[in-house]
C-alpha positions in Angstrom: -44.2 32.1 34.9 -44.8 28.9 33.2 -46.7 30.9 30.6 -43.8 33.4 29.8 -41.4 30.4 29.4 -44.2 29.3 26.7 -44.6 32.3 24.7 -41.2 33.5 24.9 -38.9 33.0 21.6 -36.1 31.4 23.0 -38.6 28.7 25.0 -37.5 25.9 22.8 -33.6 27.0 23.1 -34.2 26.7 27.0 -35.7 23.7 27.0 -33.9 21.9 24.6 -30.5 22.6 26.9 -32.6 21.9 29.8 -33.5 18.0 28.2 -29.8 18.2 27.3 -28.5 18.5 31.0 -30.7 16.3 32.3 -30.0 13.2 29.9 -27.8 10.7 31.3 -24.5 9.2 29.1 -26.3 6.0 30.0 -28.8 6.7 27.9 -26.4 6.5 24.8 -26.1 3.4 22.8 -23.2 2.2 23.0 -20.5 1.4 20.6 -20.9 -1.6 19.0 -17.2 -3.8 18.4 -17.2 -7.3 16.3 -14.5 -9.5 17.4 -12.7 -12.0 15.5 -10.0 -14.3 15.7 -7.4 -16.4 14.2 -8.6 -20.1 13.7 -5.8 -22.7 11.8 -7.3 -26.2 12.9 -5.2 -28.8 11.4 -7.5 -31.3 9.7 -6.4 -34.4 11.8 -4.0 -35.7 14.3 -1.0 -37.8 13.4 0.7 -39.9 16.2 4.0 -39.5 17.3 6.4 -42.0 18.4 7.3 -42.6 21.7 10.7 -40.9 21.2 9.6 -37.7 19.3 11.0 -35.0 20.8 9.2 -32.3 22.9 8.6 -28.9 22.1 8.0 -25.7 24.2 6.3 -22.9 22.3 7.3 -19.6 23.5 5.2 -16.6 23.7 5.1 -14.7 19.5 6.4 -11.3 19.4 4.8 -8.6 17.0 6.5 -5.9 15.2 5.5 -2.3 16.1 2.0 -1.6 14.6 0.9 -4.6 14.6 0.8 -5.0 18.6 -2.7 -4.0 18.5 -6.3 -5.8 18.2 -7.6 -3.3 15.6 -7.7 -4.5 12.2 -5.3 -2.8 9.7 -5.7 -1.8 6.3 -3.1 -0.5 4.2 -3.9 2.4 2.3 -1.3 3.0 0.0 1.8 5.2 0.0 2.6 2.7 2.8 0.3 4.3 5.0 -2.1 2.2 7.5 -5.4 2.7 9.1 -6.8 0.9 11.9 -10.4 -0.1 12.3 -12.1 0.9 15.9 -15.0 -1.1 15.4 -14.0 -4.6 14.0 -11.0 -6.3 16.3 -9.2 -9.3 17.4 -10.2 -10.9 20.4 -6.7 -11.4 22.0 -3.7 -9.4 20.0 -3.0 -11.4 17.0 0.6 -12.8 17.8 -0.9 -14.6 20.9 -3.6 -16.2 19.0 -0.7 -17.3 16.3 1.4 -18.5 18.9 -1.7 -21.1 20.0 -2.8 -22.2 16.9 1.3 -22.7 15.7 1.4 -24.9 18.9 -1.7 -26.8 19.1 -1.1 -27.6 15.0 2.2 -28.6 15.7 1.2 -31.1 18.9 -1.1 -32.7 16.0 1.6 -32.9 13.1 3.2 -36.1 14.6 6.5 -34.4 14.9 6.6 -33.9 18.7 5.3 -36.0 21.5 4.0 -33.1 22.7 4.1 -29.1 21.8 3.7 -27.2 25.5 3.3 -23.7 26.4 6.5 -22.0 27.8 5.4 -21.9 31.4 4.9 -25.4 31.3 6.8 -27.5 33.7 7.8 -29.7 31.5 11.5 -30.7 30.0 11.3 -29.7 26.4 14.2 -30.8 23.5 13.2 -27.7 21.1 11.9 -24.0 21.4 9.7 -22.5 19.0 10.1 -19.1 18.8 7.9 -16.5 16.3 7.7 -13.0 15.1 4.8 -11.7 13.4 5.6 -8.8 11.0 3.1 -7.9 9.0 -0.8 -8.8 9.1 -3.5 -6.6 7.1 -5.6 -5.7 4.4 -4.3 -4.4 0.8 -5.4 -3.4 -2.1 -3.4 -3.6 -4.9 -4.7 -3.4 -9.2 -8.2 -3.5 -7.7 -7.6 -6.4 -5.6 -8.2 -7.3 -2.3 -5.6 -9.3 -0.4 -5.2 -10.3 3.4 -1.4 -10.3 3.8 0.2 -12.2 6.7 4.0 -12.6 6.8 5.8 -14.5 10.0 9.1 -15.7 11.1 10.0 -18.7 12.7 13.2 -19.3 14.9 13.4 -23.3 15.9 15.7 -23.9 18.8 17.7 -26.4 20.4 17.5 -26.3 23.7 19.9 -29.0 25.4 22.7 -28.5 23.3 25.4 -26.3 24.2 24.8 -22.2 23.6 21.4 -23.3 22.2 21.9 -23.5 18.3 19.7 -22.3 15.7 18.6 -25.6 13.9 15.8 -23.8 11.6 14.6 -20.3 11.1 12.4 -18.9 8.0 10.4 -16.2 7.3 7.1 -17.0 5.4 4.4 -14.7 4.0 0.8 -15.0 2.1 -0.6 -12.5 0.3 -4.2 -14.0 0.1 -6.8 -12.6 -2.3 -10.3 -11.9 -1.0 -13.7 -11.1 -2.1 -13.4 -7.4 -0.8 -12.5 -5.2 1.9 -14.6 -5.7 4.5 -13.2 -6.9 7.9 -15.4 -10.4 7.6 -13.3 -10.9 4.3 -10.1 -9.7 5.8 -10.5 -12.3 8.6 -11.0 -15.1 6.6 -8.0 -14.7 4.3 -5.8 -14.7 7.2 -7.1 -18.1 8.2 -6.4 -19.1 5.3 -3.3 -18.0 4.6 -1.8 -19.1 8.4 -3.3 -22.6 7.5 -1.0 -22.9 4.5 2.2 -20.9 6.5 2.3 -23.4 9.3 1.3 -26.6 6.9 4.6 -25.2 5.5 6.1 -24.8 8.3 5.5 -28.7 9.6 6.6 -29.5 6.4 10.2 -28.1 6.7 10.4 -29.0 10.3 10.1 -32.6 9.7 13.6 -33.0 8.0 14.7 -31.4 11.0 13.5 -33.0 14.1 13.6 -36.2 12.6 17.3 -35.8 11.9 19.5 -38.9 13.7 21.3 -37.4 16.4 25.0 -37.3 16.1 27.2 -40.0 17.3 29.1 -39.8 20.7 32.7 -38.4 19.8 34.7 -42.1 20.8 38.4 -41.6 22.4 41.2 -42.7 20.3 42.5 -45.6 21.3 45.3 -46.1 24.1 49.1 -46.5 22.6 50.6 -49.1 24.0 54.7 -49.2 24.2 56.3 -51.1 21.8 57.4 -54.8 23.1 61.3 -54.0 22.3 63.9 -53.5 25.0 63.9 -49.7 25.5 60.1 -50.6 25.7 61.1 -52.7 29.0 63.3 -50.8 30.3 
């Protein structure tokens, strides 16, 4: 029989499905990811006085399509693509929300900047909303765009006013439109959106608190005789 199998014309056919079947999914390389994130270090710490305020930093939101960890690249006609094979290691609003707070526990501004589940008692809330982080190309041009909003809270005041809020967004250009290049022009350009952002909070948290409202001051009766009477 083994014969026949050999001399037969469809021999290779059969044994090609046979090594087919018998091949494991194991045996597959697998797909290979690269996985990068969003670094802002601040360059150094500044102290804080003793009666800086404290600030809880509450978890970022991201706008729909940008919820993801693929990389996204616009492609014109305001169109997107996402890339499979090069992602963020955490979904990108997280990793903003942590570098927003550990930059601003280093600005000096706050005598500490805390996670939301911390237990401690904060003065301020940092709230954040990423809408818009990608690739573009635009004349030729590669740019890593990055736009996010910023919502600064007071939290022990009555019905929790709004003391700042701002959008900010970079449009960084880079050397082409590879996902390495993509990554570092959005370090870059949240490096110089929350060096901003420091900047305009400082007029804010260092702001004198408003004096205690005093009670006008008792009226006394007139010393006359209806007075006594």
């Amino acid at each position: 029989m083994s014969s026949l199998v050999r001399r037969a014309p469809w021999a290779p056919v059969l044994l090609l499905a046979i090594a087919a079947a018998c091949s494991s999914p194991l045996d597959k390389p697998p797909v290979e990811q690269r996985f990068y994130t969003l670094d802002a270090p601040r360059p150094e710490a500044a102290a804080a006085p003793a009666d800086a305020p404290v600030l809880a930093v509450r978890r970022f939101r991201a706008s729909p399509g940008y919820e993801g960890r693929e990389l996204v690249f616009a492609t014109g006609d305001g169109a997107f693509r996402t890339d499979f094979y090069n992602v963020f290691f955490a979904p990108p609003a997280a990793m903003i929300g942590d570098e927003a707070r550990e930059w601003l526990d280093r600005s000096g501004l706050f005598r500490a900047a805390v996670a939301s589940t911390s237990q401690a008692d904060p003065h301020h809330a940092l709230e954040g909303s990423l809408t818009a982080i990608h690739g573009d190309r635009a004349a030729g041009r590669h740019r890593a765009v990055l736009e996010v909003q910023f919502l600064l809270i007071d939290t022990r005041a009555a019905n929790t006013p709004i003391l700042f809020q701002r959008q900010y967004r970079r449009e960084r250009p880079v050397a082409d439109g590879t996902a390495a290049a993509l990554a570092g022009g959005l370090n870059a350009a949240l490096a110089e959106i929350l060096g901003e952002l420091e900047g305009d909070l400082a007029p804010v948290v260092r702001r004198p608190a408003p004096a205690p409202a005093q009670a006008p001051p008792a009226v006394r009766p007139s010393g006359g005789r209806a007075a006594r009477r």
